[in-house]
C-alpha positions in Angstrom: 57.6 7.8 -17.6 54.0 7.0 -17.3 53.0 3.4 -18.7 50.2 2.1 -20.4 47.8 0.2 -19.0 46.2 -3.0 -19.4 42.3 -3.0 -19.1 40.8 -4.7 -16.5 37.1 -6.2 -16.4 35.2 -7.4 -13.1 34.2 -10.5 -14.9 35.8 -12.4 -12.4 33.6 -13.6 -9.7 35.4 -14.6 -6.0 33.6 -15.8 -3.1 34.8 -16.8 0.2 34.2 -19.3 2.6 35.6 -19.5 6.2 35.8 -22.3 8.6 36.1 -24.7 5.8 38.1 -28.0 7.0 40.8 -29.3 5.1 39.0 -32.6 4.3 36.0 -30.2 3.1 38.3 -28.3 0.8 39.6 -32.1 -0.6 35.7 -32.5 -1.2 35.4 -29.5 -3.0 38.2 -30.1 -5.1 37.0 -33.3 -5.8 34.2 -32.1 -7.2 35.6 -29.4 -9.3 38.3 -31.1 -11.0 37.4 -30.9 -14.3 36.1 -27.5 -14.1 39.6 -25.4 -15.2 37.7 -22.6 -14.8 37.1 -22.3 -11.1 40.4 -21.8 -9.2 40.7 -22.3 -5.4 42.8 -21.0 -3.1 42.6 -22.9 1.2 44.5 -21.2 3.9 43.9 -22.3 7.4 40.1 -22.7 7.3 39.7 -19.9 4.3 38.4 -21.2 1.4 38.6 -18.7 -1.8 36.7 -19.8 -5.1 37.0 -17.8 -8.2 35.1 -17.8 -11.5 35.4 -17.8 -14.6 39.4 -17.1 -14.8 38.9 -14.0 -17.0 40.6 -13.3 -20.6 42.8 -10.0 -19.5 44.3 -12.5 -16.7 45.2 -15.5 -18.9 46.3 -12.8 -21.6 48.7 -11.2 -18.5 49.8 -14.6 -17.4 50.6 -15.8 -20.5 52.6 -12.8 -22.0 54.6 -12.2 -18.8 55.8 -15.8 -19.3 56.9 -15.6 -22.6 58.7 -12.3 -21.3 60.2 -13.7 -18.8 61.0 -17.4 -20.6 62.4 -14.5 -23.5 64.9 -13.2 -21.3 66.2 -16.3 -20.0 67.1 -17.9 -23.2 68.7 -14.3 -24.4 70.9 -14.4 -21.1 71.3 -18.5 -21.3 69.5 -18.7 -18.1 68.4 -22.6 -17.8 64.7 -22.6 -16.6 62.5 -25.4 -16.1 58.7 -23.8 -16.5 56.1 -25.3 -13.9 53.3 -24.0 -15.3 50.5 -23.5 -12.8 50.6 -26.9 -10.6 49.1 -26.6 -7.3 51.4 -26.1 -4.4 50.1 -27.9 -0.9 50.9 -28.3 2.5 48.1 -31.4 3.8 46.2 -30.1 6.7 47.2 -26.1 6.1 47.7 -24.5 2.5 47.0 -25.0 -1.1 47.4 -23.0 -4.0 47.7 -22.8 -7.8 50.1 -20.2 -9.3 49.4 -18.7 -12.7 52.8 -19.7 -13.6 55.8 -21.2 -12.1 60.0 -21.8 -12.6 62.8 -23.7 -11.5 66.5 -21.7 -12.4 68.9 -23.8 -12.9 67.8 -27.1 -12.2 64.5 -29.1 -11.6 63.1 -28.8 -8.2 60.5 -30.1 -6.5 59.7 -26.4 -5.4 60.1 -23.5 -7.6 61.9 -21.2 -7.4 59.6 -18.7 -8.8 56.0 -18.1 -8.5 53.5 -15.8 -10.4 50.3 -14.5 -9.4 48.2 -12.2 -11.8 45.8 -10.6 -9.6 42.7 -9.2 -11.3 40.1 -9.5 -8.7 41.7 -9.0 -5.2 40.6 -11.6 -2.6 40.7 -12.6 1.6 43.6 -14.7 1.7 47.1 -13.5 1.8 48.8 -15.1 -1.2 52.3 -14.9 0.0 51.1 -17.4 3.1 50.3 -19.8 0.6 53.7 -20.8 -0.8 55.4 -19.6 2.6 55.1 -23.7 4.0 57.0 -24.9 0.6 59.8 -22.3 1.2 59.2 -20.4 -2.6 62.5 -18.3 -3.0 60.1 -15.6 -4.8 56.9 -14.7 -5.0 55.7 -12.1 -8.2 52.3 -10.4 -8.3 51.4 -8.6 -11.2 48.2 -6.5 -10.4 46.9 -2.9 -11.5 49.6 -2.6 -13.8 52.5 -3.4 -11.7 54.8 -5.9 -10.8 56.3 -6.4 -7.0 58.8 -9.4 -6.0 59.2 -10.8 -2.6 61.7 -12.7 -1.2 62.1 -14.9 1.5 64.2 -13.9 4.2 66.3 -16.0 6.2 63.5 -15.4 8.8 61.4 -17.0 6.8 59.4 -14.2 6.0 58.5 -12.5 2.5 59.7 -9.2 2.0 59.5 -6.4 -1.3 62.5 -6.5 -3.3 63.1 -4.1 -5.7 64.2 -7.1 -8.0 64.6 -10.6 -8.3 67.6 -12.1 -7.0 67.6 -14.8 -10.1 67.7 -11.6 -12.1 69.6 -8.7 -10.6 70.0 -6.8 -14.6 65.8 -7.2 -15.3 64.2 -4.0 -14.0 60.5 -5.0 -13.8 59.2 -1.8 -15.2 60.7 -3.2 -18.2 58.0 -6.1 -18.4 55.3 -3.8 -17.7 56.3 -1.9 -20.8 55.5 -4.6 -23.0 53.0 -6.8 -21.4 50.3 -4.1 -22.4 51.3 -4.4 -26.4 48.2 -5.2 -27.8 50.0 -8.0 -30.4 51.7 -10.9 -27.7 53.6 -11.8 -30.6 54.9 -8.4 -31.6 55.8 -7.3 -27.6 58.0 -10.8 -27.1 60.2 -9.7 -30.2 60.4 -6.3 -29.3 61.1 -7.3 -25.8 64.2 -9.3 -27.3 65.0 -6.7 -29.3 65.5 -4.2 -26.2 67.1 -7.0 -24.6 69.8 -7.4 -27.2 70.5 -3.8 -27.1 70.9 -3.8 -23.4 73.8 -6.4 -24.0 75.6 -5.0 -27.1 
């Protein structure tokens, strides 16, 4: 079955800086905090700013949420949404998830993490939430979704789903993250859902 796709612009600018310090990237930061339109990204010395956070990714973050915070509350699935709060490890790593989720329970660490990836840049993302011990890391990009989990080695691997959510085939996101109404593809969504469990 070949899905539909949802466009993607180049309007989103990313630029790259290495040998950054840690107390540089704090200065940076600084200087950036009310900009909510730059996002930054610091990996051991790597430094990744982007600009402007374009509509097709906020529109992608946004409906995969409600997809996903859809199918929770059809399943009675307690969730505790994180939004995008940055993630840090002083001294090594710190990044900013498009969106986040605790199952269950309130962590302190997510369980879940989301990265819509519209303009593909240096830093391995999966590094980033590797110090905090994320159970899952999710990257939606060209129209696909992959999950990785982390292993008892403490390294992330592909899953073919998440382990919060053995019954949710991620093909069946994709399906209705390109409806062109966000309103109209959560209840349909639900709709397919409620099928599923009749």
């Amino acid at each position: 079955m070949s899905i539909p796709l949802v466009e993607q612009s180049a309007e989103e600018k990313l630029i790259t800086l290495k040998d950054v310090s840690w107390e540089q990237f704090k200065g940076i930061e600084a200087q950036l905090l009310d900009n909510h339109n730059v996002r930054l990204s610091y990996l051991s010395g790597m430094l990744e700013i982007m600009s402007p956070i374009g509509e097709e990714h906020e529109y992608v973050k946004r409906t995969l949420g409600y997809l996903l915070e859809a199918y929770m509350r059809e399943l009675g699935i307690r969730f505790y949404g994180r939004g995008g709060y940055t993630l840090e490890e002083p001294g090594y790593a710190s990044g900013t998830p498009d969106e986040s989720y605790s199952i269950g329970t309130k962590k302190e660490v997510p369980d879940i993490v989301i990265e819509v990836i519209i303009t593909s840049g240096t830093i391995n993302r999966k590094e980033l939430y590797k110090p905090k011990k994320v159970p899952e890391v999710w990257f939606w990009k060209s129209n696909t979704i992959k999950i990785f989990r982390l292993s008892e080695q403490g390294e992330y691997e592909e899953v073919e789903r998440s382990e919060f959510f053995p019954n949710l085939d991620p093909s069946l996101l994709l399906q209705y993250i390109v409806i062109p109404d966000q309103y109209d593809a959560v209840q349909q969504f639900i709709q397919a859902i409620r099928n599923q469990l009749v």
